[in-house]
C-alpha positions as a printed Julia matrix, in Angstrom:
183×3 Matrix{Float64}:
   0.0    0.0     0.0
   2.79   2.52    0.68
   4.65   1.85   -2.52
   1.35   2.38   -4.31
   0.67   5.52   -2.11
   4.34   6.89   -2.8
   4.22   5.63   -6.81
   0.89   8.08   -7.06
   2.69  10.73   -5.64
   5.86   9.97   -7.69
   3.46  10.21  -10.97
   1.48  13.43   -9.78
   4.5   15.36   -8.86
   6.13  14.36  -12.76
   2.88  14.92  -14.38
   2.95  18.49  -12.51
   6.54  19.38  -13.12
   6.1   18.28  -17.11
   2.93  20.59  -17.17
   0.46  17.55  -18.0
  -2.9   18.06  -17.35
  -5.34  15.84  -15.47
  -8.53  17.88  -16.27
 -11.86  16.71  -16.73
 -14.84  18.55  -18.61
 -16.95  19.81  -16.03
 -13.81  20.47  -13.39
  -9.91  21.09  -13.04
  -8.15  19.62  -10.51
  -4.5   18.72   -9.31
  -3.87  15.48   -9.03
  -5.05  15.09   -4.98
  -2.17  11.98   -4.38
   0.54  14.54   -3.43
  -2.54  16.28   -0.97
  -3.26  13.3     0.11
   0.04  11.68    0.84
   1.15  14.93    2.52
  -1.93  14.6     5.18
  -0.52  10.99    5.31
   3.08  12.15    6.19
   1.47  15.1     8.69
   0.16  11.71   10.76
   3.78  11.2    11.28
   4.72  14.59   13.17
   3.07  15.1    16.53
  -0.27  17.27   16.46
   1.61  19.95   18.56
   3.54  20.83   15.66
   1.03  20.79   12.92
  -0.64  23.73   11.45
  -2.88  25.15    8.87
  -0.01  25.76    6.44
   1.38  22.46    7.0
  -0.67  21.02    4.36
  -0.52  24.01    1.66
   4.05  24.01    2.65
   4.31  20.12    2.03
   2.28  20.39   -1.57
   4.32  22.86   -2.51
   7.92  21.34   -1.4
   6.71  18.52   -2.9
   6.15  20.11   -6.81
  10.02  21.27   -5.79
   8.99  24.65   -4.44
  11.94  25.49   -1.84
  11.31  27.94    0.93
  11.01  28.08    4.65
   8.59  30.05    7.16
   8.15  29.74   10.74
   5.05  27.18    9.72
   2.26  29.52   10.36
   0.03  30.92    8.08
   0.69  34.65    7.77
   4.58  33.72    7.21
   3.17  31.57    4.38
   0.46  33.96    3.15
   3.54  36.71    3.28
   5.66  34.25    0.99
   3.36  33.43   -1.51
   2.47  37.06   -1.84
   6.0   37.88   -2.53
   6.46  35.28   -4.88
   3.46  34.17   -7.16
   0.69  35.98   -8.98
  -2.59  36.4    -7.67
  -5.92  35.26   -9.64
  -9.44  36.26   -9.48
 -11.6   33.7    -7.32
 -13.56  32.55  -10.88
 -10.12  31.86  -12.51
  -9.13  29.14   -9.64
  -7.37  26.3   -10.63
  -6.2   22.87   -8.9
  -2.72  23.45   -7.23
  -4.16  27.39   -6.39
  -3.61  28.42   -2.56
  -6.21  30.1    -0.97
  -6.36  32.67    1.8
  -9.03  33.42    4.4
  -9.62  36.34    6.73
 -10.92  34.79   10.43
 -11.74  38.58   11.34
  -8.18  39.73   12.02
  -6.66  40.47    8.45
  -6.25  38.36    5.27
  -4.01  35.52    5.51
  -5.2   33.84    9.42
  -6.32  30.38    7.22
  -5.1   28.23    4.16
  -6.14  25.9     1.89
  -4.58  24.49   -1.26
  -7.19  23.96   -3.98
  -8.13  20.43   -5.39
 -11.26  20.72   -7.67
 -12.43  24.08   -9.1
 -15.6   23.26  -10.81
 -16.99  25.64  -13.6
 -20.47  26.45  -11.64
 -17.52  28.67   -9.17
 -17.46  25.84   -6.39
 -14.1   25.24   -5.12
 -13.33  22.13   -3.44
 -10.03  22.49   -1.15
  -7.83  20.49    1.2
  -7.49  22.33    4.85
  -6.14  21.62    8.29
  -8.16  22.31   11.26
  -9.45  20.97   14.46
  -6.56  18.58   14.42
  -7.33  16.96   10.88
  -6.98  17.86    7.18
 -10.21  17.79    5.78
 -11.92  18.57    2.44
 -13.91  22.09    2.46
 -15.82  23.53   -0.2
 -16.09  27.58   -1.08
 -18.31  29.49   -3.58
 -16.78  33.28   -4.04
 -20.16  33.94   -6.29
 -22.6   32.32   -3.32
 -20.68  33.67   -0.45
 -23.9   33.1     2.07
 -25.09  30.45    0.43
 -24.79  27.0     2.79
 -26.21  24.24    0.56
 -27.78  24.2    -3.26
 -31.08  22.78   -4.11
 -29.79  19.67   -4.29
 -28.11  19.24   -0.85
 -24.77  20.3    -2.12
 -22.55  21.51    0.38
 -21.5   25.43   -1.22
 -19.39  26.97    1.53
 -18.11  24.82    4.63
 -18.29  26.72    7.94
 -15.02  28.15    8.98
 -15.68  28.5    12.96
 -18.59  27.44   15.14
 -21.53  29.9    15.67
 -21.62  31.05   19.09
 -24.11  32.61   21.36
 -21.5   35.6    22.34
 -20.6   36.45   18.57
 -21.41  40.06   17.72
 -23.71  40.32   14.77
 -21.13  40.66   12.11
 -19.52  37.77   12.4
 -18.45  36.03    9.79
 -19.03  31.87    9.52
 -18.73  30.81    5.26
 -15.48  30.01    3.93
 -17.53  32.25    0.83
 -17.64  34.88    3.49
 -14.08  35.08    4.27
 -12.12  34.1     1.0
  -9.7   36.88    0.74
  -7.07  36.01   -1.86
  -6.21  33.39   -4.38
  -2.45  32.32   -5.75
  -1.27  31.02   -8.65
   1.69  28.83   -7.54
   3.94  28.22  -10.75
């Protein structure tokens, strides 16, 4: 299993570097294997050390990216800014990181984009609450929870709480703030 696990990643990071494209008609998306096997490697390293950038740094050593932060998100959101373009929330792309403001600037939360599917719904790869998990955001249906058909839009961010002041934001639509292009 971990030679197949580590042969996926192997053939995701070529196809990446050689500029193939894995995209299907109705979606793009990055080959999740190196997202995956990077949440598999975070298992390894004790949760005290883990963070939300851990995810979004070990994709992006792992397409050969070289750099080093402190491992916390505004050291990686200042980074990126330096160093790649940003791109309009409708132009996102699999590989794309994404920024979100918590309420105390842009930059506070990551996620590295898997699917981007051509309705505006962005599937992404996140670390929170001890776990990566899979999150969805909508930049065109920022307050918009669930379709018609059930579809999850925009995954909550942070609990609701009885002592939140009215203005409180809750969608990842809500609190998308920027978008890279990491090439």
């Amino acid at each position: 299993m971990k030679t197949r696990v580590w042969n996926l990643s192997l053939l995701a990071a070529l196809a990446v570097s050689s500029g193939c494209s894995m995209a299907t008609s109705h979606s793009t998306y990055i080959p999740s294997a190196q997202i995956r096997s990077a949440s598999a490697d975070s298992r390894k390293q004790p949760r005290a050390k883990r963070s939300a950038a851990s995810v979004v740094e070990e994709s992006l050593h792992a397409r050969g990216i070289r750099f080093g932060t402190d491992g916390s998100v505004p050291a990686l959101y200042a980074f990126v800014r330096g160093q790649f373009a940003q791109v309009q929330a409708d132009q996102t792309r699999g590989g794309d990181v994404l920024f979100f403001d918590l309420g105390s600037g842009c930059g506070r939360h990551t996620g590295l984009v898997e699917t981007a599917e051509s309705g505006g719904r962005i599937g992404f790869r996140e670390w929170r609450d001890g776990s990566s998990r899979h999150s969805y955001v909508t930049p065109r249906e920022p307050l918009v929870r669930r379709d018609d058909k059930g579809r999850i839009m925009n995954t909550f961010l942070r609990p609701k709480r009885m002592e939140d002041p009215a203005e409180t934001t809750y969608f990842a639509g809500e609190m998308l703030c920027a978008v890279y292009r990491i090439e």
